[in-house]
ZAVO-51479 format. One line per field, with one value per residue (C-alpha): residue in three letters; x, y, z. Coordinates in Angstrom, 1 decimal. Layout:
N
residuo	ALA, ... .
px	X, ... .
py	Y, ... .
pz	Z, ... .
//
This chain:
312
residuo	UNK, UNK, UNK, UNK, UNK, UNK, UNK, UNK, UNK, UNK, UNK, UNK, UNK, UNK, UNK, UNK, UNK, UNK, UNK, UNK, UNK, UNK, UNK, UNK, UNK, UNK, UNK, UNK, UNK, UNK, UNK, UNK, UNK, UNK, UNK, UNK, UNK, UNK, UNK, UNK, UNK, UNK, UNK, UNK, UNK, UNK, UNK, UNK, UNK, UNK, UNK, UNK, UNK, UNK, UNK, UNK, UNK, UNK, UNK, UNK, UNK, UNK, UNK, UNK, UNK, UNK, UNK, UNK, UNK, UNK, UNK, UNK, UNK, UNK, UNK, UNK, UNK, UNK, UNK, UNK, UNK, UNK, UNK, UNK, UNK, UNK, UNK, UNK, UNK, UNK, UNK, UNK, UNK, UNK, UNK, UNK, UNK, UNK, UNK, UNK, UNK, UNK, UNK, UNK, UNK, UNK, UNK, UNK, UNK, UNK, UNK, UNK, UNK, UNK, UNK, UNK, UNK, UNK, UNK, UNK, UNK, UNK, UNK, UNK, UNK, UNK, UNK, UNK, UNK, UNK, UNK, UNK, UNK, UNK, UNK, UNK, UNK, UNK, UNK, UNK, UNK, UNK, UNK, UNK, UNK, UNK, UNK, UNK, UNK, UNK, UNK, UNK, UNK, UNK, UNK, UNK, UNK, UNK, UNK, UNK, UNK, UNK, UNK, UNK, UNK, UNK, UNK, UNK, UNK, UNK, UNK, UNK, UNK, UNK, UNK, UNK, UNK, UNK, UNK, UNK, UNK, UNK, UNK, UNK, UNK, UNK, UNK, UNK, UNK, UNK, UNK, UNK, UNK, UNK, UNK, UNK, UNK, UNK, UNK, UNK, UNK, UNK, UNK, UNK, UNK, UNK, UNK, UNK, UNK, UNK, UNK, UNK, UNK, UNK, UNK, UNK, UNK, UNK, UNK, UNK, UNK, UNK, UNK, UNK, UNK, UNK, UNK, UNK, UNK, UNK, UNK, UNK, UNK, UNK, UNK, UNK, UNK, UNK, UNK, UNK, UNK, UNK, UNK, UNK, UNK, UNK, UNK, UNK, UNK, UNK, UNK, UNK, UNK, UNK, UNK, UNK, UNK, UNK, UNK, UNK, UNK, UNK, UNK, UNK, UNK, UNK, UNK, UNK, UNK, UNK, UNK, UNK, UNK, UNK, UNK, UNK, UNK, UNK, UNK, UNK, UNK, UNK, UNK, UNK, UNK, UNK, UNK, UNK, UNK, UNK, UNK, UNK, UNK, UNK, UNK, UNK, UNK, UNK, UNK, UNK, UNK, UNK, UNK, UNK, UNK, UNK, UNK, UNK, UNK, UNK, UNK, UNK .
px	-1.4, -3.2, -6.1, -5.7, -7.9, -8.8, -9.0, -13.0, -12.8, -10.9, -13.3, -16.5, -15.0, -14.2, -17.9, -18.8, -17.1, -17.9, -20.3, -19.1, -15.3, -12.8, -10.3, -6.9, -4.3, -3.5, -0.4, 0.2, 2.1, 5.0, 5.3, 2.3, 1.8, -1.4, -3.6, -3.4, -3.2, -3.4, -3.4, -6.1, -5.2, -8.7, -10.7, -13.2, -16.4, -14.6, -11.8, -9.3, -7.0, -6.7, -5.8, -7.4, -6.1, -7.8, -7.1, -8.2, -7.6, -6.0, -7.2, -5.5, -7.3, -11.0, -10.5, -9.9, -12.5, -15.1, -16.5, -12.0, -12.8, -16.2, -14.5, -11.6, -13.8, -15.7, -12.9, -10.8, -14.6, -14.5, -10.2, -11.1, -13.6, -11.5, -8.9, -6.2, -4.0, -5.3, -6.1, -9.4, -12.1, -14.3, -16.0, -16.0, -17.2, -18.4, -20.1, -21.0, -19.8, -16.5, -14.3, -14.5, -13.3, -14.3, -12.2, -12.3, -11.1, -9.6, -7.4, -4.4, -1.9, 1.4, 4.1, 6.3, 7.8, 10.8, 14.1, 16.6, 15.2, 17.3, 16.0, 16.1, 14.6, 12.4, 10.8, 10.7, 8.6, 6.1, 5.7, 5.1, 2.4, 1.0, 0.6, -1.0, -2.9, -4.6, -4.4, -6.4, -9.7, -12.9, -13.3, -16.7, -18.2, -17.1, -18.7, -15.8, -16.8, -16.1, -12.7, -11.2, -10.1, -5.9, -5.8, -8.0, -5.5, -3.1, -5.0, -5.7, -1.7, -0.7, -3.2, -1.4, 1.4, 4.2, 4.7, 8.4, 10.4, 13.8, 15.7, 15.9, 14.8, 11.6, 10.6, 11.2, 8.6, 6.4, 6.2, 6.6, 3.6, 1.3, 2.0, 0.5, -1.8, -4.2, -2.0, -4.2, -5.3, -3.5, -4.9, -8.0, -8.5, -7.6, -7.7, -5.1, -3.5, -2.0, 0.8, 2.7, 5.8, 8.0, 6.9, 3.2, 3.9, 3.9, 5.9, 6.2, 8.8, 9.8, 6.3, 4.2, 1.0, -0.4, -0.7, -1.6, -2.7, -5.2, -6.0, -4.8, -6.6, -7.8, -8.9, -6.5, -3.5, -1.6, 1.5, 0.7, 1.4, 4.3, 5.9, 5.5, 6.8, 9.7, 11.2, 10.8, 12.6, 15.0, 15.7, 15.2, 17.6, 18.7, 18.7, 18.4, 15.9, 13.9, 14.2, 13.4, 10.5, 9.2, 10.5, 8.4, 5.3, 5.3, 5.5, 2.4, 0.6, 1.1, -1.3, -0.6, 1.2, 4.0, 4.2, 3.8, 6.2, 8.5, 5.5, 4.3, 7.9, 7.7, 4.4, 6.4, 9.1, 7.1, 6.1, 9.4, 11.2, 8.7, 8.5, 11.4, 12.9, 10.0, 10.4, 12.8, 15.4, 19.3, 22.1, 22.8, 19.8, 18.6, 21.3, 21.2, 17.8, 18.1, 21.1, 19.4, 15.4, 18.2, 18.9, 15.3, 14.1, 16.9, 16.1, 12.4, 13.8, 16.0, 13.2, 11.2, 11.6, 15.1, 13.8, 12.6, 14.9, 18.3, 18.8, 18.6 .
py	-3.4, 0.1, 0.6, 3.9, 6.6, 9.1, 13.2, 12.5, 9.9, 12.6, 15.4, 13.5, 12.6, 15.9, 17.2, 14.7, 16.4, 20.2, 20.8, 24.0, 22.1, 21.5, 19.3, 20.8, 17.8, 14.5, 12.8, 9.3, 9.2, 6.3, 4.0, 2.2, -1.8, -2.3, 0.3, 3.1, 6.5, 9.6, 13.3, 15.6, 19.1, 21.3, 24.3, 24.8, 27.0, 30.0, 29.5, 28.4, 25.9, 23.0, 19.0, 15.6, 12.4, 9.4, 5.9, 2.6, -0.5, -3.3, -6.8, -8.5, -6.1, -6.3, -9.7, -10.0, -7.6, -6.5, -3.6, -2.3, 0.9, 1.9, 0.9, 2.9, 5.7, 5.0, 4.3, 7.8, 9.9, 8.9, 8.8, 12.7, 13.6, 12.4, 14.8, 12.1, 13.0, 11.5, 12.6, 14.3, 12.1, 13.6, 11.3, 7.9, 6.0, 2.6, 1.8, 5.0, 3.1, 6.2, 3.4, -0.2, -0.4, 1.3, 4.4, 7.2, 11.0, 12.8, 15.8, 16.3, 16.5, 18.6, 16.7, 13.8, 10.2, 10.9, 8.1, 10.5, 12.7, 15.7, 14.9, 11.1, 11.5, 13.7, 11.7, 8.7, 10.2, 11.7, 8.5, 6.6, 9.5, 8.8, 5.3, 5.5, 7.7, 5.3, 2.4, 4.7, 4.9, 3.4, 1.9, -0.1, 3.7, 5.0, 2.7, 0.7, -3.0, -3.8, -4.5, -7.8, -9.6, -9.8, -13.2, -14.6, -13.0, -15.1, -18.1, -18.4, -17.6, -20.3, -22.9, -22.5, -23.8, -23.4, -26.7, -26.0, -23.6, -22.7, -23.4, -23.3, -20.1, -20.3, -23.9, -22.5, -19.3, -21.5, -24.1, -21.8, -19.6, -23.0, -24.5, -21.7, -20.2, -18.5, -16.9, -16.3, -12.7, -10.9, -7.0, -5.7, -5.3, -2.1, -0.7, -1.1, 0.6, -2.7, -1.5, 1.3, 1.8, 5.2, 5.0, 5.3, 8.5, 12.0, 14.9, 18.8, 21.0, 17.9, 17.6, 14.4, 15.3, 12.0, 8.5, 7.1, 3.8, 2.2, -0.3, -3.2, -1.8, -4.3, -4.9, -6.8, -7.2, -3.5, -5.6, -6.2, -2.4, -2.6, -5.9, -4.6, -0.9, -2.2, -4.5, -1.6, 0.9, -1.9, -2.0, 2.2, 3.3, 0.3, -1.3, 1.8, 3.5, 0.2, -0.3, 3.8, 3.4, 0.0, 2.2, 5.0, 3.2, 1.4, 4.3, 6.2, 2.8, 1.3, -0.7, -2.6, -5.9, -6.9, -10.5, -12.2, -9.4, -12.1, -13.8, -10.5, -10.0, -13.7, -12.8, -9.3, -11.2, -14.2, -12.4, -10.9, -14.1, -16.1, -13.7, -10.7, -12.3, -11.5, -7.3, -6.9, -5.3, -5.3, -7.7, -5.1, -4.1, -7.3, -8.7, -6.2, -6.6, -10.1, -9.9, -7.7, -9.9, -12.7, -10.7, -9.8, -13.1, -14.4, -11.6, -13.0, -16.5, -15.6, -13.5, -17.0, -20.3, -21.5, -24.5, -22.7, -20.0, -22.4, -24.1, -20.9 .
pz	-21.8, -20.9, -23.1, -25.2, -24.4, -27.0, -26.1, -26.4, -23.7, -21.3, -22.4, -21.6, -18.1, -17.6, -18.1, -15.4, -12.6, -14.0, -16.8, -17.7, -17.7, -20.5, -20.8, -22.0, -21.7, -20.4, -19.2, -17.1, -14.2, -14.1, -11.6, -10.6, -11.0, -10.0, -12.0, -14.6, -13.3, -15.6, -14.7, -16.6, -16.8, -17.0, -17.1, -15.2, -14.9, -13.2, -15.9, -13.7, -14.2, -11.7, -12.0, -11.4, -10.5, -12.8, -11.5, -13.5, -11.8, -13.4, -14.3, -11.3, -8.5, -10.4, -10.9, -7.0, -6.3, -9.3, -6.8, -6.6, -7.7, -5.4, -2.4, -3.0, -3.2, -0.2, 1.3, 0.5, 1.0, 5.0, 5.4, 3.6, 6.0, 9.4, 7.9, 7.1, 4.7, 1.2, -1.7, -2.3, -4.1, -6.3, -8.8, -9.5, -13.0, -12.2, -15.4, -17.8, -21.7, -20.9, -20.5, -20.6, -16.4, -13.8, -12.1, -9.8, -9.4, -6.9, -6.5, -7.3, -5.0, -5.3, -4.2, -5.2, -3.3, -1.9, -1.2, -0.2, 2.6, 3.9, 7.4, 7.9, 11.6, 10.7, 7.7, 10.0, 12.7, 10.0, 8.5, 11.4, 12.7, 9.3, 9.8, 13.4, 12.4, 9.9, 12.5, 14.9, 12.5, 13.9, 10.6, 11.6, 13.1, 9.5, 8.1, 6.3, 6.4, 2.9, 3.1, 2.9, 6.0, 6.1, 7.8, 5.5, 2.8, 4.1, 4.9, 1.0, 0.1, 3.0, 1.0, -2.8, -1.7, -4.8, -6.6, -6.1, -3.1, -4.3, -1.3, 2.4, 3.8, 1.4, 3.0, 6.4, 6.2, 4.4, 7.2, 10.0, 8.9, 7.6, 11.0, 13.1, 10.6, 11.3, 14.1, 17.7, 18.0, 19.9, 18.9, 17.9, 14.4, 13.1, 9.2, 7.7, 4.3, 3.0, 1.2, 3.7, 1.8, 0.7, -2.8, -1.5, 0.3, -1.0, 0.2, -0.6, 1.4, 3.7, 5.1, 4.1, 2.5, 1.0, 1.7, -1.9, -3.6, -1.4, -3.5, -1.1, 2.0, 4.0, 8.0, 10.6, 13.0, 12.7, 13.0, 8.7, 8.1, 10.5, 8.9, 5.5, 6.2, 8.2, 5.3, 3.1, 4.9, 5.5, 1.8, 1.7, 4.2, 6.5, 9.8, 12.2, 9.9, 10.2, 14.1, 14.5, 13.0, 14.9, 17.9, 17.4, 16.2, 19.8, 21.7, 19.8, 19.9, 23.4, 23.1, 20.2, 21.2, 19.6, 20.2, 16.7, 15.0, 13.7, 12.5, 10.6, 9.3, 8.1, 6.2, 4.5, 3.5, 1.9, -1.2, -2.3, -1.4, -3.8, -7.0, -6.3, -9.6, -12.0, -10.6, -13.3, -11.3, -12.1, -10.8, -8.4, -6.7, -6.8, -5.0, -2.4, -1.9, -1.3, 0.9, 3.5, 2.9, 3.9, 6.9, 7.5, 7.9, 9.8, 12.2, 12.5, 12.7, 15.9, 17.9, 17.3, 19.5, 19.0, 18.2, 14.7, 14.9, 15.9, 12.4, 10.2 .
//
């Protein structure tokens, strides 16, 4: 449950950032899962009205990593100063007696996720520019070597085995993935966003203008990113939007190698294949969702060694 925070609360945040700032209103934003995000509406010293961002991370990410909320903020000061396009921070509260968890402030942004773009083609390519973009950071000459290591993400999901896997295609990504775990490096490790999906991208007038919510940024293979973003525009806007996309991203990273893609789809499709029934979705989403994660896998399964990919 999201702690209530009192019109005090907001105020005294407010005076951190400016002052000479007051705080007019406050309203949450929908959506989010993994922390508690609230716009502030202010004035500030020059009496103009602007908004901030708030973000409050949830028990699950400060239970992972007590420290969530400074990297994030580390992390968005040096993606801001390489121009990328995030959100501007501006303040973070690590411990202050405000609120009883950390957060950070940053700018808001004008602009919205969008699922039904007018310009399929158009929305790809930005995305995918987007996303090399982020791969290209020399994250260790920024100075970003706090972030977790992916494999090693992986390595400690591979060793929680569930006590029980609902049927076939679950056993098979499970012993597929623990039987080559971790995979041989094939590319040098690149930063990586974590969760590079549509409803994690902002756009105003058809142009994308923020990469949000990187609260599961972490260091590793850029096939990660790639896995995760192609099952999601898989599920978005099907097949050729997916295989556009993995088109694209190789030709503006040629030298990425591609190799262990099926493995990389394998690790994408293992989490909504374990707990897409607790997302609270209908019968009919749901059930499309599955039909084309069934697909998905199979895919991966069949660019594999027949001798794993032949009995799926």
């Amino acid at each position: 449950m999201n702690p209530v925070t009192t019109n005090e609360q907001w105020a005294q945040l407010v005076q951190r950032i400016d002052p000479h700032g007051k705080w007019v209103r406050a309203w949450e934003l929908k959506g989010g899962v993994s922390a508690q995000v609230t716009v502030l509406e202010m004035v500030g010293a020059d009496d103009q009205k602007r908004k901030i961002v708030v973000r409050r991370h949830g028990e699950t990410d400060l239970a992972q990593n007590p420290h969530a909320a400074r990297d994030e903020f580390h992390l968005l000061q040096a993606l801001h100063a390489l121009g990328l396009p995030v959100s501007t921070p501006l303040h973070i509260e690590e411990s202050s007696g405000i609120f009883p968890t950390p957060c950070i402030v940053m700018e808001y942004i004008e602009g919205r996720t969008e699922l039904s773009p007018a310009d399929l083609t158009n929305y790809l390519n930005q995305l995918t520019d987007a996303l090399a973009q982020i791969h290209r950071v020399d994250y260790a000459r920024q100075g970003i070597t706090f972030l977790p290591d992916q494999s090693a993400i992986y390595q400690q999901t591979l060793c929680r085995q569930p006590s029980f896997l609902d049927d076939k295609v679950e056993r098979y990504i499970w012993d597929t993935l623990t039987s080559i775990w971790p995979l041989p490096q094939h590319n040098e490790p690149v930063l990586l966003h974590g969760d590079f999906w549509p409803g994690n991208i902002l756009w105003h007038d058809q142009q994308l203008v923020a990469v949000i919510d990187w609260e599961d940024a972490a260091v590793g293979d850029p096939l990660s990113d790639v896995a995760n973003s192609r099952l999601e525009l898989l599920w978005a806007f099907g097949h050729d939007a997916m295989n556009h996309f993995t088109q694209q991203y190789r030709a503006l990273m040629p030298a990425v190698d591609f190799t262990h893609l099926p493995y990389w789809d394998l690790c994408a499709a293992l989490r909504p294949v374990l707990s897409m029934a607790q997302w609270g979705l209908d019968t009919q989403t749901e059930e499309s969702m599955r039909a084309k994660l069934t697909e998905f896998v199979k895919l991966a399964f069949d660019q594999l060694d027949e001798k794993i990919g032949g009995s799926i």
